[in-house]
C-alpha positions in Angstrom: 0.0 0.0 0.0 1.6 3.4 -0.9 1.6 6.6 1.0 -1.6 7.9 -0.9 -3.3 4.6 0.1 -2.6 5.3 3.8 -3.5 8.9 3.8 -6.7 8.3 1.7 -8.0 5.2 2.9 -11.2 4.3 1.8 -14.1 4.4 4.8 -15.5 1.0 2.9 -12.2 -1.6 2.3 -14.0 -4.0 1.1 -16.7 -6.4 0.8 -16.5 -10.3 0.6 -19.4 -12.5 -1.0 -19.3 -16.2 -2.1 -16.0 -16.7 -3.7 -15.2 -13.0 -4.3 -13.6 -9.8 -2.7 -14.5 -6.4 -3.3 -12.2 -4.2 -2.8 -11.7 -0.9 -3.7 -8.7 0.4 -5.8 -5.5 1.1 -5.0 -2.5 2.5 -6.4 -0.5 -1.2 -6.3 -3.6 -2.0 -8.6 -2.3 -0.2 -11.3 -0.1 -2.8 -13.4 -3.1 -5.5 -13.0 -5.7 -3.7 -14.0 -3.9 -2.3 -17.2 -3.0 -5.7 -17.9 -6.2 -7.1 -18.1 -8.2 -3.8 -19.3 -5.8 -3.7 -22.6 -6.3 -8.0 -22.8 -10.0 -7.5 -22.8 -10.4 -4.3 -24.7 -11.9 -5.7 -27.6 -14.5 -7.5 -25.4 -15.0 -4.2 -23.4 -15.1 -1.6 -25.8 -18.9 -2.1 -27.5 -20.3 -1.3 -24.4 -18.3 1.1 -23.2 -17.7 5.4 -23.2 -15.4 5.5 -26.1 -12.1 5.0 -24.8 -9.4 8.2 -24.7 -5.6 8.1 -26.3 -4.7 8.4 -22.4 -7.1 5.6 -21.5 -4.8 2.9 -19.5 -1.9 5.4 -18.7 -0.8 6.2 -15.2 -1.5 9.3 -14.5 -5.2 8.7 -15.8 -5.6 5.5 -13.1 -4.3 8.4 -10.6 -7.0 10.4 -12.0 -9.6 7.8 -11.2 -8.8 6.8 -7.9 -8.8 10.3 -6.4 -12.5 10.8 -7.8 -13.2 7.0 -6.5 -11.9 8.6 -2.8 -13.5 11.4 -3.3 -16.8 10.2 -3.6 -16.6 7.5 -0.9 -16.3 10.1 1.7 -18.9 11.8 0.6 -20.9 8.4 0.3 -22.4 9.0 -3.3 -20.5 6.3 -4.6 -18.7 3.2 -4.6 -16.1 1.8 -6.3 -14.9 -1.8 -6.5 -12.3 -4.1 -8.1 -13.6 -7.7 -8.4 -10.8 -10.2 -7.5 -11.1 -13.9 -6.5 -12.0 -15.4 -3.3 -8.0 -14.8 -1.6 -8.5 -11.3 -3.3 -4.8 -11.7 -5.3 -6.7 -12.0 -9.1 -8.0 -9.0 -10.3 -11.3 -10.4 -12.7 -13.4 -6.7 -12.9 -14.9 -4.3 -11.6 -18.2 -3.1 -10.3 -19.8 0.4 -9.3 -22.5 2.1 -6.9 -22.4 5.7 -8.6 -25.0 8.3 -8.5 -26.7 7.5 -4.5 -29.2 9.9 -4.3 -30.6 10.6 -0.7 -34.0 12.5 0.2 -36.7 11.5 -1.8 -34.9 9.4 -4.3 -32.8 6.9 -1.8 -31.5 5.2 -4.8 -28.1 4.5 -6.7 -27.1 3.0 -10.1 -25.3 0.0 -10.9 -22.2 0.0 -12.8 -20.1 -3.2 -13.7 -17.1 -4.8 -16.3 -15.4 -8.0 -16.4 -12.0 -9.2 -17.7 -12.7 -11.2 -21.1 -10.8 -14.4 -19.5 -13.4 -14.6 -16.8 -16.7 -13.9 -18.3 -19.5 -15.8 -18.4 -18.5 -17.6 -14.9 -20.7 -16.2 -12.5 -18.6 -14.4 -10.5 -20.1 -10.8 -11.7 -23.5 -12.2 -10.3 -22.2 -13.3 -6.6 -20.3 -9.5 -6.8 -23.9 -8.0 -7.5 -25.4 -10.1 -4.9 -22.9 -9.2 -2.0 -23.3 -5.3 -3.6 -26.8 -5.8 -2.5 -26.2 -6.4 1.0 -24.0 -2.4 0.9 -26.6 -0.7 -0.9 -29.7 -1.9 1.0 -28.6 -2.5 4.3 -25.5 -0.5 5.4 -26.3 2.5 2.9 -30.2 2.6 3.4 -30.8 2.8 -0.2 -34.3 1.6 -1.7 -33.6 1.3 -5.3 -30.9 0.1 -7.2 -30.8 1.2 -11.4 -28.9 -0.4 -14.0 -29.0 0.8 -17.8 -27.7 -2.0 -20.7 -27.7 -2.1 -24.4 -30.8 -4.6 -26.0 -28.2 -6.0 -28.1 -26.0 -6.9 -24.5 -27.6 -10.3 -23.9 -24.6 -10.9 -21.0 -25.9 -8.2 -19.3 -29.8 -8.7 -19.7 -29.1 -12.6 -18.5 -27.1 -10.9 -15.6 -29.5 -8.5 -14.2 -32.5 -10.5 -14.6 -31.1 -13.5 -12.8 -30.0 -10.9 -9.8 -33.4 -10.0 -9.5 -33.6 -6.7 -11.7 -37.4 -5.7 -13.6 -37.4 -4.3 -17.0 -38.6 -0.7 -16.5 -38.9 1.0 -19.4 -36.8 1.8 -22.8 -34.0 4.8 -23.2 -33.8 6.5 -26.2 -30.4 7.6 -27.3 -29.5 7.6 -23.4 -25.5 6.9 -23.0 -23.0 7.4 -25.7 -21.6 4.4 -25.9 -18.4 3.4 -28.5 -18.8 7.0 -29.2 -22.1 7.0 -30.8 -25.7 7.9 -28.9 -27.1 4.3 -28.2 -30.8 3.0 -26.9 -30.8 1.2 -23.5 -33.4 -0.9 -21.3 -33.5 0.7 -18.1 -33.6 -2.4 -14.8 -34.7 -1.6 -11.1 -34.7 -3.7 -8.0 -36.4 -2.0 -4.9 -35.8 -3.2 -1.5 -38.8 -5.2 -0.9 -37.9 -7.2 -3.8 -35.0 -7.9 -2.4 -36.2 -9.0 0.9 -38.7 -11.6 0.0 -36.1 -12.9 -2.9 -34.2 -16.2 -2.0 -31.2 -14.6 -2.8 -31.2 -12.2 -0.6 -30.0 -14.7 2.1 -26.7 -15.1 0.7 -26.4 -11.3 -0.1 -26.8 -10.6 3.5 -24.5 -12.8 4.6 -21.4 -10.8 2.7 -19.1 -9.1 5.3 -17.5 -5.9 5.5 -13.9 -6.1 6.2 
């Protein structure tokens, strides 16, 4: 851990569900997650911003983390690298961005995964122990999630961790740098409760 780690250490560590760590970044992160962010960018990139010239440099990692710090202490979001149950392999990386308090009580649900490890289930068990922060130690009642029709990984993904089709998105993200349709997902609280899987989900750990 370096000397910006320890001075900025994030109020949430981590989070541990079956088989995975959450943990948010760190600057000793850098060389794994360049690695496998330039060995999966053609499996990334169609569903993703448009990446910049700068994208995997340094400095631009720097960049991110400070804005990751910055919005954990001011609790209106989360940001998590996905690694394997001993939390050494770095496999992707998920998101609680946007938390809205007052009326609203709600966040939106961000996520990637490494091209060698998709399609394993380990990006549902991360959502499921995200559920357990977002619900119960945040105090959130709705959770969002916008994905491209044509993303069938991520359709599958949401509606097997409980997510309702809301409504459609016209031209709502730009996406591969061109204005793209989305479906917009929700899961509320209640849902949540009185879902099977929210056992599990509550039995992730903050560490």
């Amino acid at each position: 851990m370096s000397v910006l780690d320890t001075l900025f250490r994030p109020v949430l560590p981590s989070l541990e569900g079956e088989g995975v760590v959450l943990r948010m970044p760190q600057s000793g992160d850098y060389p794994a997650w360049r690695e496998l962010r330039q060995q999966s960018r053609a499996f990334l990139t169609p569903w993703e911003p448009a990446w910049s010239a700068d994208e995997l440099s340094r400095r631009a990692y720097q960049l991110r983390l400070r804005r990751y710090r910055h919005e954990a202490r001011e609790r209106t979001g989360y940001t998590f690298f996905l690694f394997d149950a001993e939390g050494r392999v770095l496999q992707g990386g998920v998101t609680v961005g946007l938390i809205r308090r007052g009326v609203a009580q709600s966040c939106t649900l961000g996520y990637w995964m490494g091209a060698p490890f998709a399609g394993t289930g380990r990006m549902h068990r991360a959502v499921e122990a995200l559920k357990h922060l977002v619900f119960e130690l945040e105090g959130l009642h709705r959770m969002e999630a916008a994905c491209l029709p044509s993303n069938e990984r991520s359709i599958r993904l949401l509606e097997k961790a409980g997510f309702r089709r809301e409504g459609y998105l016209k031209n709502y993200l730009k996406i591969a740098g061109r204005w793209e349709d989305h479906y917009l997902y929700s899961l509320i609280v209640d849902d949540w409760t009185r879902s099977p899987a929210s056992a599990p989900a509550r039995s992730a750990s903050i560490a």
